[in-house]
BALOBA-1460 file (C-alpha; in Angstrom, 3 decimals):
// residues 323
<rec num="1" residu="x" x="22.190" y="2.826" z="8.979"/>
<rec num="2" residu="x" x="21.331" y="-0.065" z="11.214"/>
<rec num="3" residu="x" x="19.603" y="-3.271" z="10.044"/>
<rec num="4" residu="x" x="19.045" y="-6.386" z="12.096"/>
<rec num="5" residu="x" x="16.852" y="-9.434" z="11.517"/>
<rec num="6" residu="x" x="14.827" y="-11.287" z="14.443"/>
<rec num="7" residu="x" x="12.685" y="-14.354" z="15.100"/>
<rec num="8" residu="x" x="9.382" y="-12.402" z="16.426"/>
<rec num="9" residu="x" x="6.810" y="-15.686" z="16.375"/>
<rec num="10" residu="x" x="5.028" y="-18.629" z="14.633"/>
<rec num="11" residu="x" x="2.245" y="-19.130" z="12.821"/>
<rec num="12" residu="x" x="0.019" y="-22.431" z="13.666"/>
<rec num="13" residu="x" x="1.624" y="-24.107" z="11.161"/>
<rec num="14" residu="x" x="4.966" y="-23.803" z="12.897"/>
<rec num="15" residu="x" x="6.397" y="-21.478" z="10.580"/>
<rec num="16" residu="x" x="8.791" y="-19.119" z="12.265"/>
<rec num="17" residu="x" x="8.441" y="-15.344" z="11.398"/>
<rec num="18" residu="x" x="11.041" y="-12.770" z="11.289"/>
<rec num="19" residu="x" x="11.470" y="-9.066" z="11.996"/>
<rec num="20" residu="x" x="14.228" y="-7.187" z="10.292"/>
<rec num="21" residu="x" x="14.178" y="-3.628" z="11.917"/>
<rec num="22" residu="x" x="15.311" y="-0.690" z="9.780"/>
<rec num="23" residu="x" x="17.303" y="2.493" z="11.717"/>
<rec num="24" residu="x" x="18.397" y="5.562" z="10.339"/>
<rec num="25" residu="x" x="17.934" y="9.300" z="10.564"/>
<rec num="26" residu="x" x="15.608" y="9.518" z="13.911"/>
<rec num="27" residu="x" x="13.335" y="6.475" z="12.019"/>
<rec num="28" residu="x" x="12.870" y="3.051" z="13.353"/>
<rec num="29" residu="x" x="10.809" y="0.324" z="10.884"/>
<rec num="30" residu="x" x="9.894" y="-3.312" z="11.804"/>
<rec num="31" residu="x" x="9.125" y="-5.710" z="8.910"/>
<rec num="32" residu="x" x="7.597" y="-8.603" z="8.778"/>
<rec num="33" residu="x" x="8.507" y="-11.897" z="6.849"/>
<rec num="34" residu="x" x="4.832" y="-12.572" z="6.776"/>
<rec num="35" residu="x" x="2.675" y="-10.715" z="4.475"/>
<rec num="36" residu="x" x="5.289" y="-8.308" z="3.971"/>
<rec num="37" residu="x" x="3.628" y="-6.393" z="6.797"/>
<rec num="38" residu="x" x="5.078" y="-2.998" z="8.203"/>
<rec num="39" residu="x" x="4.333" y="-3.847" z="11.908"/>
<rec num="40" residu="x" x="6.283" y="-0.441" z="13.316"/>
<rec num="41" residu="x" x="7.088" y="2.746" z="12.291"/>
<rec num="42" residu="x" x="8.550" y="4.722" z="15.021"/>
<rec num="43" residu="x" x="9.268" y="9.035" z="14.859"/>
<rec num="44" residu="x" x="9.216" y="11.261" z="17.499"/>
<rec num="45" residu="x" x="6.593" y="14.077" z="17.994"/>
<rec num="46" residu="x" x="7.368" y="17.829" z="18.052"/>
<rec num="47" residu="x" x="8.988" y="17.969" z="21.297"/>
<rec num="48" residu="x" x="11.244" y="14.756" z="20.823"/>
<rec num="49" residu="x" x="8.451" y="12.036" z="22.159"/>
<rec num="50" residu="x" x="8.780" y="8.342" z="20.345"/>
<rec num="51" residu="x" x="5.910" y="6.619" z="19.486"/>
<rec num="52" residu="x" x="5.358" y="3.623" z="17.102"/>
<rec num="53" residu="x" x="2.613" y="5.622" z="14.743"/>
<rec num="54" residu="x" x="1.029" y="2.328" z="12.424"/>
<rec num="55" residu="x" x="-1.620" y="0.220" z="13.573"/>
<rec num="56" residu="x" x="-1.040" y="-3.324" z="14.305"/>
<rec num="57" residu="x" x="-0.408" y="-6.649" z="16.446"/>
<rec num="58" residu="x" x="2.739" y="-7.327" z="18.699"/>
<rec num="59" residu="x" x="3.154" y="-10.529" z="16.933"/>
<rec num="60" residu="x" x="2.333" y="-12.666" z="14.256"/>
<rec num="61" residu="x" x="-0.191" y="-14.751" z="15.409"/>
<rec num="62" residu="x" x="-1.734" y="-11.742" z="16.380"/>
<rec num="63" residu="x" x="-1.869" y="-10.603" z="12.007"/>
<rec num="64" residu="x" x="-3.043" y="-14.687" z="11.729"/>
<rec num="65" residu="x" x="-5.931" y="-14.121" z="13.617"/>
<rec num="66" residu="x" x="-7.103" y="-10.696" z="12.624"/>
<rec num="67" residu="x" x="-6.359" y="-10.585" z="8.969"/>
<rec num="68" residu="x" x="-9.306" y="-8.385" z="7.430"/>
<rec num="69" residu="x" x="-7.768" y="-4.982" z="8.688"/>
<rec num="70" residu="x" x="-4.606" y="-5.826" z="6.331"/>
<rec num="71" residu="x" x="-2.849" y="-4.363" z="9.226"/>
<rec num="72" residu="x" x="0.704" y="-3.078" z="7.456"/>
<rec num="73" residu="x" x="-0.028" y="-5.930" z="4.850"/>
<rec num="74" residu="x" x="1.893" y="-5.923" z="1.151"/>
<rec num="75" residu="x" x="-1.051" y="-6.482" z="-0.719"/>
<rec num="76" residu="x" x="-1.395" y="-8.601" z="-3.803"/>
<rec num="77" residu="x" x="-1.279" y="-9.966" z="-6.451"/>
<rec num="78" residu="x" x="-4.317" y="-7.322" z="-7.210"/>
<rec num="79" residu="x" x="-5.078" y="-4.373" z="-4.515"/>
<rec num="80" residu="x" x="-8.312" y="-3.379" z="-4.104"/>
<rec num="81" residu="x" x="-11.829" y="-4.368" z="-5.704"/>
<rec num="82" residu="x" x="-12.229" y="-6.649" z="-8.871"/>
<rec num="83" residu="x" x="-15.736" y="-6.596" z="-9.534"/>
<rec num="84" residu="x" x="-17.583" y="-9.596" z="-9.800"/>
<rec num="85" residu="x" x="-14.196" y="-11.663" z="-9.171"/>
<rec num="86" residu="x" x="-13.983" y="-12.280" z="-12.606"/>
<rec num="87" residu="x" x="-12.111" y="-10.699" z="-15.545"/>
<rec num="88" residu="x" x="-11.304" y="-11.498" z="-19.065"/>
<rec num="89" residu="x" x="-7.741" y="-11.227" z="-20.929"/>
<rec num="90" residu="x" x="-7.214" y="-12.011" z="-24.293"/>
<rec num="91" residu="x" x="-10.437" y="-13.545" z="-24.880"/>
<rec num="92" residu="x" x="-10.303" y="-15.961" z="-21.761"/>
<rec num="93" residu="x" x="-11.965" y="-15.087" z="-18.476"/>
<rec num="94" residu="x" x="-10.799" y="-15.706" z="-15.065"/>
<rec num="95" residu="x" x="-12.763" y="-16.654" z="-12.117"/>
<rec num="96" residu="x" x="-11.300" y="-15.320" z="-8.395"/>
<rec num="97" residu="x" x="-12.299" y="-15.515" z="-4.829"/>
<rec num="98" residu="x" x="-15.614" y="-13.016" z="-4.201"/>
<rec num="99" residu="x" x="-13.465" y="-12.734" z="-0.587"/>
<rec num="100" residu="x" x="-15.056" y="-8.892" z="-0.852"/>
<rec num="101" residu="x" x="-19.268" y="-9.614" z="-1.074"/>
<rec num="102" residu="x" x="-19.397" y="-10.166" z="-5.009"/>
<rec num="103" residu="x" x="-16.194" y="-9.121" z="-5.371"/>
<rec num="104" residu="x" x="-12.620" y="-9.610" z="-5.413"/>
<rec num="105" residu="x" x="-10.721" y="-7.691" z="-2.971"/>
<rec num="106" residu="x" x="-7.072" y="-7.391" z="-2.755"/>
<rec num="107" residu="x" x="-6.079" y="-10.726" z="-3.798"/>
<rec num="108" residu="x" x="-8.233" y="-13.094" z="-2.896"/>
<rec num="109" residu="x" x="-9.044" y="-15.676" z="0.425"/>
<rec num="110" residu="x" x="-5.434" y="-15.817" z="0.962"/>
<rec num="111" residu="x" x="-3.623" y="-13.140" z="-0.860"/>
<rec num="112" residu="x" x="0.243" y="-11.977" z="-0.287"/>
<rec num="113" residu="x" x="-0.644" y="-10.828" z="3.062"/>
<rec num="114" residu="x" x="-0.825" y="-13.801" z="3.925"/>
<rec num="115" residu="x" x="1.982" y="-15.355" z="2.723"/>
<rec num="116" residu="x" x="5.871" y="-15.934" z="4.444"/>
<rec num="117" residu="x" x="8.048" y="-14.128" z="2.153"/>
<rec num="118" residu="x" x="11.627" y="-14.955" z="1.765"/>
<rec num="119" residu="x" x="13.813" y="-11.712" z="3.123"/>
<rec num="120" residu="x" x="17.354" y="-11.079" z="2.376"/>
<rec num="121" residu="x" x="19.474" y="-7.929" z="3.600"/>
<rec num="122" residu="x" x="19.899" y="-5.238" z="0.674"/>
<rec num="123" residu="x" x="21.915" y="-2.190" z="1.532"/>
<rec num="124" residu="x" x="19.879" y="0.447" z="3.320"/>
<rec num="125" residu="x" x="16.647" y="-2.576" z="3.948"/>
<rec num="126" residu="x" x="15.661" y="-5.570" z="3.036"/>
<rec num="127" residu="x" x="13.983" y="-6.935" z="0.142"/>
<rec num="128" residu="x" x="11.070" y="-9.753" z="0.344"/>
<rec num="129" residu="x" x="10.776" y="-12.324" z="-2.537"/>
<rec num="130" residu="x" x="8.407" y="-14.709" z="-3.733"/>
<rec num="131" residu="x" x="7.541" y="-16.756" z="-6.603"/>
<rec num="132" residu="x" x="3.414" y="-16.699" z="-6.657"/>
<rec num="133" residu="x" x="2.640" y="-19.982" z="-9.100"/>
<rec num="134" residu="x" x="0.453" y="-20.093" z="-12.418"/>
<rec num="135" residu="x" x="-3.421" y="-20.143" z="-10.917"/>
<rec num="136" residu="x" x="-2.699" y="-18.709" z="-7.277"/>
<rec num="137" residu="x" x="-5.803" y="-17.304" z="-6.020"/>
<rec num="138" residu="x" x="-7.414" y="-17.872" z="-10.202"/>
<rec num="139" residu="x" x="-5.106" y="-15.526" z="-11.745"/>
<rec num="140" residu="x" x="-3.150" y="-16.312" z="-14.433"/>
<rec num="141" residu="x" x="0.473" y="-16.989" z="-15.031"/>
<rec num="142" residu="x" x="3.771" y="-17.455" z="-12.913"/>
<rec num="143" residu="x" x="4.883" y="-14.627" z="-10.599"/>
<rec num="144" residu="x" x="8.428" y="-13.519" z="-9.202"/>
<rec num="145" residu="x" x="7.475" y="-10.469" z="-7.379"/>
<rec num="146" residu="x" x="9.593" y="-8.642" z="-4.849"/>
<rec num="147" residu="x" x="8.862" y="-6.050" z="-2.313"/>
<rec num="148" residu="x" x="12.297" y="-3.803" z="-0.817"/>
<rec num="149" residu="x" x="12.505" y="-2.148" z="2.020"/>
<rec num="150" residu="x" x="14.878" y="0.814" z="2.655"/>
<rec num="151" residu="x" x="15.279" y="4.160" z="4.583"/>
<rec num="152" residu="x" x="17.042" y="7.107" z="2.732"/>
<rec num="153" residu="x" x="19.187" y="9.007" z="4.217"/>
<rec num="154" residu="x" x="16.349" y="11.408" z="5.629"/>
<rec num="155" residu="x" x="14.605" y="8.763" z="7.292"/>
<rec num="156" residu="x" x="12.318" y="8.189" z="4.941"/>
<rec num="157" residu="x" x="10.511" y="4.629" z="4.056"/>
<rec num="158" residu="x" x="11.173" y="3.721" z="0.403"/>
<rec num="159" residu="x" x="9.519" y="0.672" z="-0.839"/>
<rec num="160" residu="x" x="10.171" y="-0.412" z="-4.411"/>
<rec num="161" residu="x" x="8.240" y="-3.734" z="-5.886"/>
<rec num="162" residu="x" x="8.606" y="-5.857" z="-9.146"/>
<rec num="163" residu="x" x="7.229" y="-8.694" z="-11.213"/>
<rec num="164" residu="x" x="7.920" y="-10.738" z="-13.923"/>
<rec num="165" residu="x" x="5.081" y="-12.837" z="-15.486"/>
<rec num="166" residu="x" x="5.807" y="-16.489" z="-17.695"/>
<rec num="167" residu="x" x="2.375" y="-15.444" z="-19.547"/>
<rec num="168" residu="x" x="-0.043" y="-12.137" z="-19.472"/>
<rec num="169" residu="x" x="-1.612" y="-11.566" z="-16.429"/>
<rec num="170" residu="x" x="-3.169" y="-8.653" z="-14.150"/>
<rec num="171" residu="x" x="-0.295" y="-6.897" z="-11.126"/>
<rec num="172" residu="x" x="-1.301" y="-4.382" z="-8.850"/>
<rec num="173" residu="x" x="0.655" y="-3.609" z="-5.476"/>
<rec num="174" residu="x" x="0.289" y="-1.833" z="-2.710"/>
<rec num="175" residu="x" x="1.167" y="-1.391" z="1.415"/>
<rec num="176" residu="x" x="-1.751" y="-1.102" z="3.554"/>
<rec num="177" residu="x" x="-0.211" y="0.496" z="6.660"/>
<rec num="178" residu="x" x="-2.481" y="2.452" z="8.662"/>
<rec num="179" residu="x" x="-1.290" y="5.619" z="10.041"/>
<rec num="180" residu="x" x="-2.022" y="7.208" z="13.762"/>
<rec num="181" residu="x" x="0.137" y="10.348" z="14.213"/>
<rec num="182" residu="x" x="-1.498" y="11.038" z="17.781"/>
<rec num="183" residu="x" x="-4.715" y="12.620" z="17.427"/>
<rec num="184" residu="x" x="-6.753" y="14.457" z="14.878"/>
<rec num="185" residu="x" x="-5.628" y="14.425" z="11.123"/>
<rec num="186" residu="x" x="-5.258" y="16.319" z="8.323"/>
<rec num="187" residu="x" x="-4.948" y="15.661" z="5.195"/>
<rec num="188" residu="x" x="-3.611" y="17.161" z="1.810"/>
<rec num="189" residu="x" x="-4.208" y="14.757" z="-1.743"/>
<rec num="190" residu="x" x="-2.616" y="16.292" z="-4.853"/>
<rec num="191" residu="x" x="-5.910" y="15.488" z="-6.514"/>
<rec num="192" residu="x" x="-8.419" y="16.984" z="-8.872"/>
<rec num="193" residu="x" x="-10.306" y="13.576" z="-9.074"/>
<rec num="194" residu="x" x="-11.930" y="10.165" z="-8.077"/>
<rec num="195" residu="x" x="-13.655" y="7.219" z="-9.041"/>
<rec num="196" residu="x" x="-17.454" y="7.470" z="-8.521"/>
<rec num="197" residu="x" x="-18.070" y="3.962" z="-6.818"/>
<rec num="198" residu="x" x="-21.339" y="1.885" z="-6.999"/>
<rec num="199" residu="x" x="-23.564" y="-0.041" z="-4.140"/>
<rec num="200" residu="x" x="-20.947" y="-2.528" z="-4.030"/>
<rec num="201" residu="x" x="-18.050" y="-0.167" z="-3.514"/>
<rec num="202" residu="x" x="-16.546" y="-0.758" z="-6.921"/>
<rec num="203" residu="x" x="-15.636" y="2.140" z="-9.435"/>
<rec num="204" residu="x" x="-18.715" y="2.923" z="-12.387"/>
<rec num="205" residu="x" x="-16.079" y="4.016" z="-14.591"/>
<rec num="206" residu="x" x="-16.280" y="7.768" z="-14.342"/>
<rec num="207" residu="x" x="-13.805" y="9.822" z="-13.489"/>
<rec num="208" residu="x" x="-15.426" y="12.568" z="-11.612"/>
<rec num="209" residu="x" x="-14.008" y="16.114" z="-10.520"/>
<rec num="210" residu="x" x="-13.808" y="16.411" z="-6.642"/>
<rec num="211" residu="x" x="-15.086" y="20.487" z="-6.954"/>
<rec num="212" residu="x" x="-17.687" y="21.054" z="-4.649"/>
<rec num="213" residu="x" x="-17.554" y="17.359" z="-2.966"/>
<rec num="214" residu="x" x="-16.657" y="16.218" z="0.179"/>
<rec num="215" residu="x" x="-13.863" y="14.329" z="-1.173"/>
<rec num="216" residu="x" x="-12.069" y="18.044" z="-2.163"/>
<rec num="217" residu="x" x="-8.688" y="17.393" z="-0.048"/>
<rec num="218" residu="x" x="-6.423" y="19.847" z="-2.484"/>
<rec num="219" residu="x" x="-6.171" y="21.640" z="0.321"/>
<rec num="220" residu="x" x="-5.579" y="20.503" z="4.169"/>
<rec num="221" residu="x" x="-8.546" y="19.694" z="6.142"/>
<rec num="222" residu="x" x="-9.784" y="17.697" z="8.823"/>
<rec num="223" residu="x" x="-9.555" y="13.468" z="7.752"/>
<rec num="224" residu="x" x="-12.722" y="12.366" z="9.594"/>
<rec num="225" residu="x" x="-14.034" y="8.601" z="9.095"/>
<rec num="226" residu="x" x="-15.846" y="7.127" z="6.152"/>
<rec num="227" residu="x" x="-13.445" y="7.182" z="3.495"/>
<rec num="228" residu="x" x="-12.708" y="4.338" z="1.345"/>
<rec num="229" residu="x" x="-12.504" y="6.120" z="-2.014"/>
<rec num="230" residu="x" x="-9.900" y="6.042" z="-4.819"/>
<rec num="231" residu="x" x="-8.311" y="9.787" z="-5.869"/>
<rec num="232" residu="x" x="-6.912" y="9.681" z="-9.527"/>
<rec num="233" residu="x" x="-3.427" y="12.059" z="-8.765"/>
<rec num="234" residu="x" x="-2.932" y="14.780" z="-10.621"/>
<rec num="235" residu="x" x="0.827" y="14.207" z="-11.463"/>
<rec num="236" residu="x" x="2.430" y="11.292" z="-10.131"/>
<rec num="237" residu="x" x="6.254" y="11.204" z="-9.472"/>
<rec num="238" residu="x" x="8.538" y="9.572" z="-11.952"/>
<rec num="239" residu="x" x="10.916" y="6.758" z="-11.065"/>
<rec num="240" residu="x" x="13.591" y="9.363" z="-11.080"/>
<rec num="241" residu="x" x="11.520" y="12.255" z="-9.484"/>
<rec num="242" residu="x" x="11.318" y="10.240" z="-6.371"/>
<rec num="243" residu="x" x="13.491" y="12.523" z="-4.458"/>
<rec num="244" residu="x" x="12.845" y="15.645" z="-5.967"/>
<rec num="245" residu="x" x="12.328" y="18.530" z="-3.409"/>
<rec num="246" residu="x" x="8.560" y="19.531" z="-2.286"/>
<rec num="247" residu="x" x="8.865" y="22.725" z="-4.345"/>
<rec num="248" residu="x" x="9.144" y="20.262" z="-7.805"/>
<rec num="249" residu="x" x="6.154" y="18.438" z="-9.084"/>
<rec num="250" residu="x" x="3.502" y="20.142" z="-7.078"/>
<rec num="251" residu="x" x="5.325" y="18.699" z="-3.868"/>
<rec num="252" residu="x" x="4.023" y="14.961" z="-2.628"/>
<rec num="253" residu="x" x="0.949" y="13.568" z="-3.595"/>
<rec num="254" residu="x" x="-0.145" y="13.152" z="-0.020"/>
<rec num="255" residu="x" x="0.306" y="14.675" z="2.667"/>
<rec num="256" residu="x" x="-1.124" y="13.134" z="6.342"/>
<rec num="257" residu="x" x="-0.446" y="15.721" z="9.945"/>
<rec num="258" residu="x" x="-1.633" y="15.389" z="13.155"/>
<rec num="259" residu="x" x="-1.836" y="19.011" z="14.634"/>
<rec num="260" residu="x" x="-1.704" y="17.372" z="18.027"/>
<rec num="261" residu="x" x="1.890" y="15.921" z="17.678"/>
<rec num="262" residu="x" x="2.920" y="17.657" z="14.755"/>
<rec num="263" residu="x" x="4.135" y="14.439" z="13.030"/>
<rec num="264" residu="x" x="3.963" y="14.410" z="9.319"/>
<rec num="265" residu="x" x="4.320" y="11.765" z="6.846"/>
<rec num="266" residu="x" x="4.490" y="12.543" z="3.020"/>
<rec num="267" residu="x" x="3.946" y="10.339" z="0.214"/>
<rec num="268" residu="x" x="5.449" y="10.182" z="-3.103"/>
<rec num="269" residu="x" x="4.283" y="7.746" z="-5.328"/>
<rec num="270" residu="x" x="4.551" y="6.215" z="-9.422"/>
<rec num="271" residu="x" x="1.322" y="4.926" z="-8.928"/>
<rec num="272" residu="x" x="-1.887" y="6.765" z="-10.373"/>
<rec num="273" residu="x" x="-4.094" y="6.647" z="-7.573"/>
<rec num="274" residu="x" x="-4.488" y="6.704" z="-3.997"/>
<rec num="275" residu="x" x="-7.058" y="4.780" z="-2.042"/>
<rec num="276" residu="x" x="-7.648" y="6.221" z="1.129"/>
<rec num="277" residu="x" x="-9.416" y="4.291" z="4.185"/>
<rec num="278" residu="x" x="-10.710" y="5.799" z="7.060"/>
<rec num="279" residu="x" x="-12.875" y="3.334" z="8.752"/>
<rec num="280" residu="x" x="-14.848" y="4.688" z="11.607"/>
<rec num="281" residu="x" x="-13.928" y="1.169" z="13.529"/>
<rec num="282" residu="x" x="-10.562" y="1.881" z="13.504"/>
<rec num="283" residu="x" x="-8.535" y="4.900" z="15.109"/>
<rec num="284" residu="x" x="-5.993" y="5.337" z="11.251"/>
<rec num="285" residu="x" x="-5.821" y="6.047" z="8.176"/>
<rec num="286" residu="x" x="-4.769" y="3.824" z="5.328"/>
<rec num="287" residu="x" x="-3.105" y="5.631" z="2.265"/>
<rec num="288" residu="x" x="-2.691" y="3.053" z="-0.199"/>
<rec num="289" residu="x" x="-0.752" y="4.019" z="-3.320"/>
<rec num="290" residu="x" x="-1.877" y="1.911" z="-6.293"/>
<rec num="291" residu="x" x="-3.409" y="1.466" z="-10.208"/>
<rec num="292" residu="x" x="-7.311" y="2.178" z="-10.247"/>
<rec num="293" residu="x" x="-9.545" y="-0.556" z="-8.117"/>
<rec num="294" residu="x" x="-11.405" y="-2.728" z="-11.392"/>
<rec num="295" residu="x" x="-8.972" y="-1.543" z="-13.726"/>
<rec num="296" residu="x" x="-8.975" y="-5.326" z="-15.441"/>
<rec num="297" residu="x" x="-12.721" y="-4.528" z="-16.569"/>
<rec num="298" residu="x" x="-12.004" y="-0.776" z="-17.293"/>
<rec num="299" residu="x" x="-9.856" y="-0.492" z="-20.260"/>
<rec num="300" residu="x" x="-9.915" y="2.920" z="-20.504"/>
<rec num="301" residu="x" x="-8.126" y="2.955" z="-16.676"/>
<rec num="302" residu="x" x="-4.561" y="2.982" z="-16.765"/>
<rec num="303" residu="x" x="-3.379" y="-0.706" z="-17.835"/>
<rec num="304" residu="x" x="-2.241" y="-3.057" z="-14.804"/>
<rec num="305" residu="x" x="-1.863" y="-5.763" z="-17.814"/>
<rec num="306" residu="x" x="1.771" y="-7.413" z="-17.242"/>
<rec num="307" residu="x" x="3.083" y="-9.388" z="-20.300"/>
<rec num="308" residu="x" x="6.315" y="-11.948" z="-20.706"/>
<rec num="309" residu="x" x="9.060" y="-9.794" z="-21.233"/>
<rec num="310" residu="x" x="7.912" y="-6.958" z="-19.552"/>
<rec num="311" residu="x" x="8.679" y="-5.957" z="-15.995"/>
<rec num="312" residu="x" x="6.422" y="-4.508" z="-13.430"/>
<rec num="313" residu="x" x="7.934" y="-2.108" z="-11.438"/>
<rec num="314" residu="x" x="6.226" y="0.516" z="-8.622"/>
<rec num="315" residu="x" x="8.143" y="2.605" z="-5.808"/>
<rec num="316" residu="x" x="6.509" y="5.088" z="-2.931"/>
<rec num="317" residu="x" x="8.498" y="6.746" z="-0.430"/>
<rec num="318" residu="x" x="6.686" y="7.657" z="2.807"/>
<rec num="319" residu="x" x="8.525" y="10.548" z="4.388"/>
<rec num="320" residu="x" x="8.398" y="11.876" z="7.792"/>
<rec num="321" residu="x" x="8.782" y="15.179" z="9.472"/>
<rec num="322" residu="x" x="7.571" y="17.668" z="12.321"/>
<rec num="323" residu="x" x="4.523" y="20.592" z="10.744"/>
């Protein structure tokens, strides 16, 4: 295991921004101090060929300038859609950025994507800290979040957040790396479900069966463009189940190949859902572990509700192989 940190840019404030790079087992990860972004993710193909497989920009400035893609972004302090930018807790409602048309979208005008992170080495990665204050972007409450960064043994990317609140408040994480094996995809989602969305691309509430839809990916097929839909997974993976083998748990809970390359990447996930984002604009797809999109609003969605005393904790592990 190899680990090195790097100055890589400023922003136009001034601020330097560093790159810790992540080796180990044939895998090679950059990181970036701002917005917790994965800028690099570099495998080889099935006969042995390197190529950085994530969407991006070669440096900072580059993220600065271009920030709706989320390119590789740690995305906070809520992923996804909040409808209306508004939602009430405990009797008191909350007014966010509508950065998303009429609605919130994954953290407001300046979220944690667009934040510099303080990084310090951890073994196996690094780990990205910092304290988001009481009213950031409207929500409520003090945040300590952190976001670490490791490879396994395999090779595979491992990244493992928490938060601790100073009074209740709504937490939902998630990386929004894009992924471009090389050509076509495919795609497999341990799913029986989704969330039916309305005009303005937020969940109604229902929790639909994916029989007979186009949004049926229990079994490979061809990825396409036009997805930016929520899957509710049928059984996901336990903080200690992480690194069980495919065979337990009904394998990963997403699987993404290119038969071009043959590159793989796996995901295995605590989180509920998966969003997946395949914008016909852009030549990736995003696979964005995370709670439901509007859960604040939905009470009978799984709870992103984080309380004093309590500790928010989410992990996915994106492995990589050759199909």
């Amino acid at each position: 295991m190899r680990t090195r940190c790097e100055p890589c840019g400023r922003l136009a404030d001034g601020t330097t921004v560093h790159r810790w790079v992540l080796e180990r087992g044939g895998t090679r990860v950059g990181v970036l101090t701002y917005g917790g972004i994965v800028q690099s993710v570099e495998i080889a193909d099935r006969d042995g060929a390197v190529a950085n497989v994530v969407l991006g920009h070669d440096s900072p400035a580059g993220y600065e300038a271009d920030p709706g893609p989320y390119f590789g972004a740690l995305v906070g302090r809520y992923a996804n859609r909040i409808a209306g930018g508004s939602f009430t807790l405990d009797g008191r409602t909350y007014r966010l950025a509508r950065n998303g048309g009429p609605n919130s979208l994954h953290g407001g005008e300046r979220g944690f994507d667009k934040r510099v992170w303080h990084a310090e080495a951890v073994e196996g990665g690094v780990r990205l800290s910092r304290v988001s204050p009481d009213g950031e972007e409207g929500f409520p409450g003090r945040l300590e979040v952190s976001a670490t960064y490791t490879l396994d043994a395999s090779g595979a990317l491992r990244i493992a957040y928490e938060a601790v609140t100073d009074a209740p408040t709504v937490v939902a994480l998630t990386n929004h790396t894009y992924w471009n094996l090389g050509g076509a995809h495919e795609l497999r989602i341990a799913a029986g479900h989704f969330t039916p969305l309305d005009d303005a691309s937020v969940p109604t509430g229902e929790i639909a069966k994916v029989d007979g839809t186009w949004l049926d990916f229990r079994e490979p097929r061809p990825v396409g463009t036009g997805l930016d839909h929520n899957f509710v997974l049928d059984a996901p993976d336990a903080l200690d189940a992480l690194d069980a083998p495919d065979g337990d748990r009904d394998g990963p809970a997403a699987e993404l190949s290119s038969p071009v390359t043959g590159r793989l990447v796996t995901v295995r996930t605590t989180e509920p859902g998966l969003q997946v984002y395949a914008p016909e604009h852009l030549d990736g797809v995003a696979l964005e572990t995370q709670h439901f999109p509007d859960s604040p609003n939905r009470p009978h969605f799984p709870s992103t509700v984080l309380r004093p005393g309590e500790v928010y904790t989410s992990e996915t592990v994106y492995g990589f192989g050759i199909r």
